[in-house]
Structure formats: C-alpha cells, structure tokens
C-alpha positions in Angstrom: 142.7 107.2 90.1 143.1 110.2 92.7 143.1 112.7 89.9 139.8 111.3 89.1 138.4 111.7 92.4 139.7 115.0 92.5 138.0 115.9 89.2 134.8 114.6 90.9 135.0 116.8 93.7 135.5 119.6 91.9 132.4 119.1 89.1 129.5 121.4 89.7 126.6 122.3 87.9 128.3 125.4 85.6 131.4 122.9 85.1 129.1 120.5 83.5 127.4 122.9 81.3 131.0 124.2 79.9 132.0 120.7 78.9 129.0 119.8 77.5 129.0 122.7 75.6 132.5 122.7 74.9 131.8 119.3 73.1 128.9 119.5 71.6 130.1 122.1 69.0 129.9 121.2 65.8 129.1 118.0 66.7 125.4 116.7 65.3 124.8 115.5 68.7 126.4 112.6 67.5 127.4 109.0 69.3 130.6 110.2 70.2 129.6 113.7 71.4 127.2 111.6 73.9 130.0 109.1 75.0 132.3 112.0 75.7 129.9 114.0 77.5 128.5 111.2 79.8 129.9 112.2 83.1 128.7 115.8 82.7 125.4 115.2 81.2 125.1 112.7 84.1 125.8 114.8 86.9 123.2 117.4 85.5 120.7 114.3 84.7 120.8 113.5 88.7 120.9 116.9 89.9 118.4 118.6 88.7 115.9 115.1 87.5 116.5 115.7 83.7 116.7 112.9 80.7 120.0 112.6 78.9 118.3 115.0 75.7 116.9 117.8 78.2 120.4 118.0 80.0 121.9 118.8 76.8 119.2 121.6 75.7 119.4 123.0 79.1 123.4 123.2 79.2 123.2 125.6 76.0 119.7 127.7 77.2 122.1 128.2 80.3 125.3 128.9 77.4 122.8 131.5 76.4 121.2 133.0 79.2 122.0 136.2 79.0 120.8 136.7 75.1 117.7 136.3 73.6 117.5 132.6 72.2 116.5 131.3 69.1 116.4 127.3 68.6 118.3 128.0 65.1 121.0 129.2 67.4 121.5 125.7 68.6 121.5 124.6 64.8 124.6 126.8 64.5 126.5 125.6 67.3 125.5 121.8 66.8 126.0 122.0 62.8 123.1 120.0 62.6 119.7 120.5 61.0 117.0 122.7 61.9 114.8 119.3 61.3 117.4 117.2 64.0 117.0 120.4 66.9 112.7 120.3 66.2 113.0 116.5 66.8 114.4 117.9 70.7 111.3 120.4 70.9 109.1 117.9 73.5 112.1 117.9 75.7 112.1 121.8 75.3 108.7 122.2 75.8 109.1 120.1 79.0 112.1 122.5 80.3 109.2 125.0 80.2 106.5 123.2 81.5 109.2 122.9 84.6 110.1 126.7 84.3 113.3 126.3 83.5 113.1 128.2 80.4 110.6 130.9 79.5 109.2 131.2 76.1 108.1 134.1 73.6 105.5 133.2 70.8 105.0 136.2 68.8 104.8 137.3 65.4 108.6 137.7 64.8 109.0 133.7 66.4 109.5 131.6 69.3 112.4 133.5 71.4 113.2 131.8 74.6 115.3 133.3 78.1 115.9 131.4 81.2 114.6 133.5 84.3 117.4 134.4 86.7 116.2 132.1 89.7 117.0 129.4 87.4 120.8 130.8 86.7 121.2 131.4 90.5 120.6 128.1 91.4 123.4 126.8 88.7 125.8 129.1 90.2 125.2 127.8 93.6 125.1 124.2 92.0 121.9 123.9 93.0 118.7 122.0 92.0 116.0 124.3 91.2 113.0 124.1 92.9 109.9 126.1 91.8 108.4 128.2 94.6 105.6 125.7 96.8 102.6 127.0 95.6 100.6 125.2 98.3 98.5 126.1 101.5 97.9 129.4 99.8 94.4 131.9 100.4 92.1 131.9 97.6 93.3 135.9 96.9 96.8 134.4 97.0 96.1 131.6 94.4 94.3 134.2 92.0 97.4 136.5 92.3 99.4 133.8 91.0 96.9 132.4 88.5 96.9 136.4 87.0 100.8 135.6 86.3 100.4 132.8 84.5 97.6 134.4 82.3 100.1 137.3 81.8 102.7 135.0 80.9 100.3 133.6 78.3 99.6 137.0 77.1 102.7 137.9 76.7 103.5 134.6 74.8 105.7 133.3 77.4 104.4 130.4 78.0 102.2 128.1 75.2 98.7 127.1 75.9 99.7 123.5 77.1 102.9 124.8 79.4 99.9 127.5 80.9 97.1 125.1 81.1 100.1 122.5 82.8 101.0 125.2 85.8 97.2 126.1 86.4 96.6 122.6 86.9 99.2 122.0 89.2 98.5 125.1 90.8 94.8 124.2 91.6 96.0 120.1 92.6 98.3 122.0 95.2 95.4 124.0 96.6 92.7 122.0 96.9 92.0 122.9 100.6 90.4 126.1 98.8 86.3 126.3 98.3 86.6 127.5 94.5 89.1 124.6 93.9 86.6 122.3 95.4 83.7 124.0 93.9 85.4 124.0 90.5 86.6 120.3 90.5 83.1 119.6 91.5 81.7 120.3 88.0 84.0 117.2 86.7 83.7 119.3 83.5 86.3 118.2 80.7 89.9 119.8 81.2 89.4 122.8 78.3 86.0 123.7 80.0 86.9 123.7 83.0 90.0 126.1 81.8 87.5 127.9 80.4 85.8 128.8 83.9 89.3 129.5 85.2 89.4 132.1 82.6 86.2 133.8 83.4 86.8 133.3 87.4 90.4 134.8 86.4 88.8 138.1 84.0 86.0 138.3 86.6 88.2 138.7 90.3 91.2 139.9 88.8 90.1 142.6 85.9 86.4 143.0 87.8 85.4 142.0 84.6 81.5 141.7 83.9 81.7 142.4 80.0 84.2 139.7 78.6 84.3 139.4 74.9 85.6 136.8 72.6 88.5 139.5 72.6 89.4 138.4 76.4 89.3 135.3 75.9 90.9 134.2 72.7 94.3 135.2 74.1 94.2 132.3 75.8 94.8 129.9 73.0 97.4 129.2 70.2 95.7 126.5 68.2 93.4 128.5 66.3 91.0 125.3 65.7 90.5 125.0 68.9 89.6 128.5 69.5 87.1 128.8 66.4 85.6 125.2 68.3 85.4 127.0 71.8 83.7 130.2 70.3 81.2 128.2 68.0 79.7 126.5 71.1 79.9 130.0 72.9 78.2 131.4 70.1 75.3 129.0 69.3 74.7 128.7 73.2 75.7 125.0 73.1 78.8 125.3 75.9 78.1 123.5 79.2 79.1 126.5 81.2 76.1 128.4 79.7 73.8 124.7 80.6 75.0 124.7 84.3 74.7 128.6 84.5 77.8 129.4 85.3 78.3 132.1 82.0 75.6 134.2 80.4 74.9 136.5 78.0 74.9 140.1 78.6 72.1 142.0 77.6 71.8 145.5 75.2 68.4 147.3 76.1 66.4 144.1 76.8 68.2 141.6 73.7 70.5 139.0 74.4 74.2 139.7 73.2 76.0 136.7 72.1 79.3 138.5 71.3 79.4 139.3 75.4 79.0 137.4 78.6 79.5 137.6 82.3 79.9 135.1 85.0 76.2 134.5 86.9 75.4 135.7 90.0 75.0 131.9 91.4 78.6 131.2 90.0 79.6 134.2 92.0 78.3 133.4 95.1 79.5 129.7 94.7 82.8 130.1 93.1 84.2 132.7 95.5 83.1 132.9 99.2 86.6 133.3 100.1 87.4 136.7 98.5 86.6 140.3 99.5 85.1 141.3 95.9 84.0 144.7 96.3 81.7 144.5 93.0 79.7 141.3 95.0 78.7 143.7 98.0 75.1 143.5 98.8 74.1 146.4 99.4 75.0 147.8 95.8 72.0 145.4 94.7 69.3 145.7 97.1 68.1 149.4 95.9 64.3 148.9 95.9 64.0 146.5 98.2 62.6 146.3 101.8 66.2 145.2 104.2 65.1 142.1 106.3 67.3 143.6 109.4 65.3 146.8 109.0 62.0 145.0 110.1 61.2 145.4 113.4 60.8 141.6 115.1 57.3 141.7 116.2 55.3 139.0 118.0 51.9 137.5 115.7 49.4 135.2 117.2 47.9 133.2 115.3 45.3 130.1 116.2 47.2 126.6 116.7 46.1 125.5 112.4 47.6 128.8 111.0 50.9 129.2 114.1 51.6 125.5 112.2 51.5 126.3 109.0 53.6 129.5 109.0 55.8 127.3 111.5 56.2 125.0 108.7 56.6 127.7 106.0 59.4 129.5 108.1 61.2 126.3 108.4 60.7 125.9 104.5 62.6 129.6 103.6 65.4 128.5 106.0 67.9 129.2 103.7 69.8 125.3 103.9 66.4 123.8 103.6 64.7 126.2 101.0 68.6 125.5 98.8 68.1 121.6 99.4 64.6 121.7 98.8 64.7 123.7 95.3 67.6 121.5 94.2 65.7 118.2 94.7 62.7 119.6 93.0 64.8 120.5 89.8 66.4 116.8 89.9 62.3 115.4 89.9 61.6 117.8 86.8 59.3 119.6 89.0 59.1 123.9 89.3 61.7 125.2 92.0 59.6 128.4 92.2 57.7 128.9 95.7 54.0 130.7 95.5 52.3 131.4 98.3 48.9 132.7 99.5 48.2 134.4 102.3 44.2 135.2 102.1 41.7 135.8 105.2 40.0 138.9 106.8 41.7 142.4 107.0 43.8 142.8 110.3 44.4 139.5 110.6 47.9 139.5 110.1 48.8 138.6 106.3 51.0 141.1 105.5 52.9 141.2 109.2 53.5 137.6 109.1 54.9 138.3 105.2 57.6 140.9 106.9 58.8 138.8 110.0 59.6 135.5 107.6 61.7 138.2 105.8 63.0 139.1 108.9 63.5 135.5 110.2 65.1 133.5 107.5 67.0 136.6 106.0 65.5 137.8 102.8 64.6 141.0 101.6 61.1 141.8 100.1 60.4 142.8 97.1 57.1 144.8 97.4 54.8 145.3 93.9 52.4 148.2 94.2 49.5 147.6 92.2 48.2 150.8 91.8 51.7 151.7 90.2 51.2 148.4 87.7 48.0 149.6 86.4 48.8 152.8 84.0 45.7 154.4 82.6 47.8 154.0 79.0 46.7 150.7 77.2 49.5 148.9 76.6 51.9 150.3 79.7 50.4 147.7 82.3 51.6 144.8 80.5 54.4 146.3 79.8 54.9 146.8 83.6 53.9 143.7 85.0 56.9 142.2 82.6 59.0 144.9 83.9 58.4 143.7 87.6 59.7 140.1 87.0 62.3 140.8 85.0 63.3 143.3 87.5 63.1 140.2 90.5 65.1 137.9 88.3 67.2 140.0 88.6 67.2 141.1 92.2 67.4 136.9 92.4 70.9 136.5 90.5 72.2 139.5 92.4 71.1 138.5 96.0 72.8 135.8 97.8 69.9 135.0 99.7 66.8 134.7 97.3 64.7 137.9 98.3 60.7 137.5 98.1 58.6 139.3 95.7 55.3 140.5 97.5 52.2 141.0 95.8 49.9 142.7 98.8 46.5 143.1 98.9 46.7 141.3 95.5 42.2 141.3 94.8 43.0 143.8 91.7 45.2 140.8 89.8 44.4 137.8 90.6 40.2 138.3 90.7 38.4 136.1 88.2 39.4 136.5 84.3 36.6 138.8 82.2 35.2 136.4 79.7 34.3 137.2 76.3 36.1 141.0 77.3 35.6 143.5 74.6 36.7 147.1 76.6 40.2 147.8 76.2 40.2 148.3 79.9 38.9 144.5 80.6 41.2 143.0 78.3 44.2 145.0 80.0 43.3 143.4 83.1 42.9 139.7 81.2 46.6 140.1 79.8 47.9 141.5 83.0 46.8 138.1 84.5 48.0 135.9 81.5 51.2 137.3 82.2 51.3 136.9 86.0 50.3 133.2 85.5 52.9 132.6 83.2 55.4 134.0 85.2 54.2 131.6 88.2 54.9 128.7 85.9 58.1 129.7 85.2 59.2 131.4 88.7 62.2 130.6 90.2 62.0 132.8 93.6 59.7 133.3 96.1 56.3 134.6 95.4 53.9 135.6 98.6 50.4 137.4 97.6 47.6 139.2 100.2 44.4 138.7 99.6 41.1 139.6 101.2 38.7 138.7 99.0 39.7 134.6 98.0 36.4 134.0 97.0 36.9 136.2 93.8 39.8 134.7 93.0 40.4 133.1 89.7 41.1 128.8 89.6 44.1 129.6 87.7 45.4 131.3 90.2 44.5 129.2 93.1 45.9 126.1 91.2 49.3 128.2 90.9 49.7 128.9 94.5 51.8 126.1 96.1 50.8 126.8 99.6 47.4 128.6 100.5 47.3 130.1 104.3 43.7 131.3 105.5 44.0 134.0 108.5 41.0 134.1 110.7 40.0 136.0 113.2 41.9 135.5 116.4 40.3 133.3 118.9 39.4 134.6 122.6 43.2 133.7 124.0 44.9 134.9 120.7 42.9 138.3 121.2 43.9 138.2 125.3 47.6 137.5 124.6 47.6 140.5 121.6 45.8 142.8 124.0 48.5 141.9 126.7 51.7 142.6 123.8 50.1 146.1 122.9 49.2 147.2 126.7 50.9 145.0 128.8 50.2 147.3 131.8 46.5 146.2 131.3 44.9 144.3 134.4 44.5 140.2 133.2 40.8 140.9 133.6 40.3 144.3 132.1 42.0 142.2 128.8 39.7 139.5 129.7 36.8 141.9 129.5 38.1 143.4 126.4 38.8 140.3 124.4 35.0 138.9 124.8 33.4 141.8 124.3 35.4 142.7 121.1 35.5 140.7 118.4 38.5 142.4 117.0 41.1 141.3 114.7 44.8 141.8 115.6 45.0 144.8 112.8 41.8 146.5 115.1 43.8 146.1 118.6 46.6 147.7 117.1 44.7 150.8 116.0 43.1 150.6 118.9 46.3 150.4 120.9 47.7 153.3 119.1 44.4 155.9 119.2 45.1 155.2 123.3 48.9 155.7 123.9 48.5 159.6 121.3 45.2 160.0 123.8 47.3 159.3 126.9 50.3 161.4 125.5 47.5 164.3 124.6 46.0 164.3 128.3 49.3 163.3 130.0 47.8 160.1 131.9 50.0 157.0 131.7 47.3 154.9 133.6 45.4 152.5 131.9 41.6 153.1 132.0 39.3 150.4 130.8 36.5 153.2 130.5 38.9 155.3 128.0 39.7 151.7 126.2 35.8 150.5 125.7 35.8 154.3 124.3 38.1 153.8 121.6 36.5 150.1 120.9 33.6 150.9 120.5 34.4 154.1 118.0 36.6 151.4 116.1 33.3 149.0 116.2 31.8 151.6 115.4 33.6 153.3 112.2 33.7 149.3 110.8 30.4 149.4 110.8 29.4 152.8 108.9 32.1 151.5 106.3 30.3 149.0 105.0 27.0 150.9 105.0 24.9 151.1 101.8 22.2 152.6 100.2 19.6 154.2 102.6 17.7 153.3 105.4 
C-alpha cells in the first residue's frame, strides 16, 4: 500500500507518457493495453482536460517530438492498421484545434511537430495553457490574426483548426470596434471569414488588389473554394451586396478577377488602427479643405437664416449618416441636391463655403467653363468624368465632401427642343446626364444660380431643397456694414444702409475699394463723404452694366 502511494507521488506528466508508450507497443490499442495503462492515461486525462483516445495520441506526438511525425508512424509502433489510427484522426484534429500539435498539409502529406511551449510544460508537469489572447488593441489582435493566416499558409494548421482559433480569437476580443462591427453583420460563419480575410490582406499586406490568388490559400476543401469564387465571380456574394468588397477597375471596366475592400468598410471596420494608406489627406487632391475656409459671419433675413439653420443641422455629420440610412431603409434616394438661387451678392456661394466649414466637409468645386470643350463629344465625356471623379472622392472621404456646381445658369437652363446644331444638342446631353446623375446621387450636390427663372422643371423637380437669397433687408444691410467697417459711427451705417440698396456681395466691394483707398492716402479714419463716394461709383458701374442699345 505505501509503495503505491510512493509510486503516486512520484508520477508526473513525462512518467506517464513513457508507460503509456512503453505499453502501447505493438499492442492494437487493444483492451488490455487500456486496462494496463489506466493510471497513466488518467493522470494525463485530468491534467491537461484530455479524453482517454487523445491522452494516448498525445503521449506518442510527445514520444516524437523532436522528429517530424507521420500518423503511419503510430501504425508502426501500435502494429495496427493505418484504417484503426484514421479512426483516432477527430481526436488529432482536436489536439490541434487546442495547439497542442502543429500540422503540415503539403504535397509530400500531413507531417505534424509539437511546438516547444507545449514540451516545456510536460517537463515541468504542467498543464498547458495557450497564451490569453484577450483585452488585446485592435493592432494587437491583427498581429495575431496574421499568424494564424501564416500558419494556414504554411499548412500548419487546416481550414477548420484556423477558422477554430480566429473565432476564439475574435469571442475573446469583443471589447474591440471591428469585432463589434464585424459580428454586427450576423453574416454566416464562412462569410464572415471571408471579411476576416480581406480585413486581414487589407491592414496587414496594405493590400488593395487581392486576387483569387490571395485568397484561395485560405481553404483546403477545393468545393468550397470553387463555391466561394463562383459567387465572387458572378457578383452574387453578400459582401459585394452590403459593400463591404468591390471590384477593381482597369481603365474605366470592372475587373472581376480583382477586388478591394470599400472605402465605407474602411472607415467602419477599422477606426482603431493607424493605417497610413487611409490618411486623408492622400485623397483630398482637388478639393477645397473645409479648415482652410475662413469662418465668416452671413446675414441673412429671418425665412432664409432658418432654412440654412435647418440645412446646417441636416449635414451634421450624425444626423446627415442617420438621415441617409433611414432614407435607404424607405426605398427612397439618399442623395442630397440642393439650390441655392437669388440675386448676385447675396450670399449663395459664401453660405456654400461656411457649411463646408461648419459641419466638416470639403467642396468639391465644378467649373463650367472647363466642362464645356469646344470638341463635340468631350463635354459629355466630362460631365461623366466629374461624377465618377466625386464617387470617388465620396468612398475615399470619411466625411462625404460636397460637389459644387456655382453659378450653375449654363447647365441647368431650359432643355433646346427639337435641337438640330451639334452645339444645342451638346448642351441637351450635358443636361441628360446631369439629371441622371441626380437620380442616382449618393453625396451632396449644392448648385448657384442667378437666373431660376430659366431654369429647366427637370431640374427644379430634382433639387430636394430650393433656398431663394434676397436682398438683405435694412438691419441685415446695418449689421453687414458694421462686420466690414466696424469703426463706422451707428448712424453713418444707418445712413448708408437706407440710402443703398446694396446686396452683401456690393458692401463687400465696397468695403474693400475703401480700406486699398485708405491704405493709398494713409488715413485710417472713417469718412462717410469718401464711403457715399465709392457707393455711389458701385451704384453707379451696376447700372452702365446692364445698359443696352442706345439712347
């Protein structure tokens, strides 16, 4: 009885694997190999949380450790069938799943090794516990995700035993915004392993061209694969539906043998990491930088103040995001068009920059006279060019940018009917295309106008929200006279506000004419005399401009 307990005392985890090794030679893994070995196989069963079968294969992976191991070694040592050792294979594939064994799928066969953590913690009779993958940072969890996929490239580790740790690595982490985010799809388990492979090619090979090449790694079922790529191929996959893939593009045509993640599974998926290929500023080439606008006070009368009020609040970013989304779930258009029309100098385009400059979105500024190539043909060709060209500014841009059509008479005046000169159908197809964009616009679309009465009905019917700018009244005209000279006397602005019917655009130039005058004759005062001076030579040159004909 005390040489029992002495042998008790003295079993450790390496003692165990001898003896079970020692007796399962040559023996088929028979009855009386299993009554023999109980004590052993037990004490490994309850130390490291194994089933009777596992025990066994572990004890000879460990025999083994420091070779390279074939499963038709164990048929040697066992004497048994290749057939009887396959039967064990689930317990195998669960040693792996556990990383207790490492295995090699090439070509030349299934090799396995056991990594050297898992040795160590035999020798120090040990359980072996896998390192705690959780509370880590996003860059953290993408580092560890890129050894599992090498792993899997390097055939050591099947598609189930990979697709097993990713899982548990993402369960353990789910504290993380991408984890969230990704769970959020509630996609099926081989899609959403699928956008763990993009998110992986994408942050950890900066990856923006991936190819069935990249991918097909990844899988060692070929039916599976062939299924997978079929749906990639005939755009049928629910990662290209919810826009979270898309095709690349060769000179202007699709190309279905390559894709890249979107720029709105970008911005979702990954908040949390420094990616240097998602900086802005790489993107916004050609467009005007909201923090470059200068914040400038407008005053407008209490109808128009309320409905750029209300249209500010609409491009807040959390509302204009909330707003789109519920849009979309009505079936109705997300895209936002927008009509600023009234008088010149009454503040259209100003009031265009400071939104920018308020809710944080670049502008995107069309000039017409750029659009409008003398070569028949080119203009269309242009007009395209500037949509596709915002789409793509949209994908790229965090914050969706506006696209700004000023002083916007030349495009969106009444259609020619019955046009027969190449030059009026030009400007007919030119606004085909500009109205079928609208339809189809997902974005921001603002356009100037002075002349609304020309405007086509097609056009006004397209513009969601229509803002008319007039003239500022006798206290909008006092308080823009006191922003541009606020060294002005209240009742020399008094003065100058009823006898001037100006527009804001006017008391600006007006403003400006005065401070070169004042730098010119070195007088800093303000004279009332010199001011009526300039007015009424503004007054003046409005009038002659709109002179015809003779007298």
């Amino acid at each position: 009885m005390e040489s029992e307990k002495k042998t008790t005392k003295k079993i450790d985890m390496l003692t165990a694997v001898e003896k079970i090794v020692d007796l399962s030679k040559g023996s088929q893994l028979n009855t009386e190999f299993y009554r023999k070995a109980a004590r052993p196989i037990k004490y490994l069963m309850d130390k490291m949380e194994l089933t009777k079968e596992q025990a066994v294969m572990m004890s000879l992976f460990i025999d083994k450790s420091n070779d390279t191991i074939r499963i038709s070694d164990f048929s040697e040592h066992l004497q048994c069938s290749t057939t009887r050792v396959i039967r064990l294979m689930k317990d195998v594939d669960e040693l792996e799943c556990r990383g207790l064994v490492n295995c090699s799928r090439t070509r030349g066969g299934i090799t396995y090794h056991v990594p050297m953590e898992v040795v160590n913690a035999f020798k120090n009779d040990e359980k072996f516990v896998p390192q705690d993958c959780s509370g880590l940072t996003c860059a953290e969890l993408f580092g560890l995700i890129d050894d599992i996929m090498e792993m899997r490239d390097d055939n050591e580790l099947s598609t189930d035993a990979a697709e097993r740790k990713l899982r548990d690595l993402l369960d353990s982490n789910q504290h993380l915004i991408f984890v969230q985010k990704l769970k959020g799809f509630n996609l099926y388990e081989k899609d959403e392993m699928l956008l763990l492979l993009f998110s992986h090619l994408f942050v950890n090979n900066n990856d923006d061209n991936i190819g069935y090449h990249d991918l097909n790694f990844f899988y060692d079922q070929r039916y599976e694969w062939n299924y997978i790529r079929s749906r990639l191929v005939n755009n049928t996959h629910v990662l290209l539906d919810i826009k979270m893939i898309e095709y690349n593009n060769d000179d202007g045509f699709v190309n279905r043998e390559s894709f890249r993640m979107t720029w709105k599974a970008k911005q979702m998926l990954f908040p949390e990491l420094n990616l240097a290929s998602m900086k802005q500023d790489v993107n916004r080439k050609g467009l005007i930088k909201h923090e470059d606008i200068v914040e400038k006070q407008l005053f407008y009368d209490k109808g128009v103040a309320a409905q750029v009020a209300d249209l500010g609040q609409l491009l807040e970013e959390e509302h204009y995001r909330e707003i789109c989304e519920r849009l979309k779930g009505k079936g109705y258009r997300s895209g936002f068009t927008c009509l600023f029309y009234g008088a010149p100098g009454t503040g259209k385009t100003e009031t265009v920059l400071q939104l920018a400059r308020q809710t944080g979105r670049d502008i995107m500024q069309v000039n017409i006279s750029e659009i409008k190539s003398m070569w028949v043909g080119e203009s269309e060709k242009n007009i395209k060019a500037v949509f596709d060209q915002y789409r793509e500014k949209v994908a790229q841009q965090s914050i969706t940018p506006i696209l700004l059509f000023n002083e916007a008479d030349a495009i969106i005046g009444k259609r020619q009917e019955g046009a027969e000169r190449a030059v009026e159908k030009m400007e007919n197809s030119i606004q085909n295309i500009i109205l079928q964009e609208m339809e189809t616009l997902e974005g921001i679309l603002i356009a100037t106008t002075n002349l609304a009465q020309n405007m086509d009905k097609a056009f006004e019917r397209r513009f969601l929200y229509k803002i008319k700018f007039n003239k500022p009244t006798l206290v909008a005209r006092m308080q823009i006279w006191h922003s541009m000279l606020p060294e002005l006397q209240e009742s020399d602005i008094r003065a100058l506000a009823e006898k001037y019917d100006f527009s804001g655009g006017q008391i600006e130039n007006i403003a400006r004419h005065y401070a070169i005058d004042s730098i010119l004759h070195s007088d800093s005062a303000a004279s009332l005399e010199k001011l009526m001076e300039h007015c009424d030579s503004e007054r003046l040159e409005q009038k002659e401009s709109h002179k015809i004909g003779f007298k």
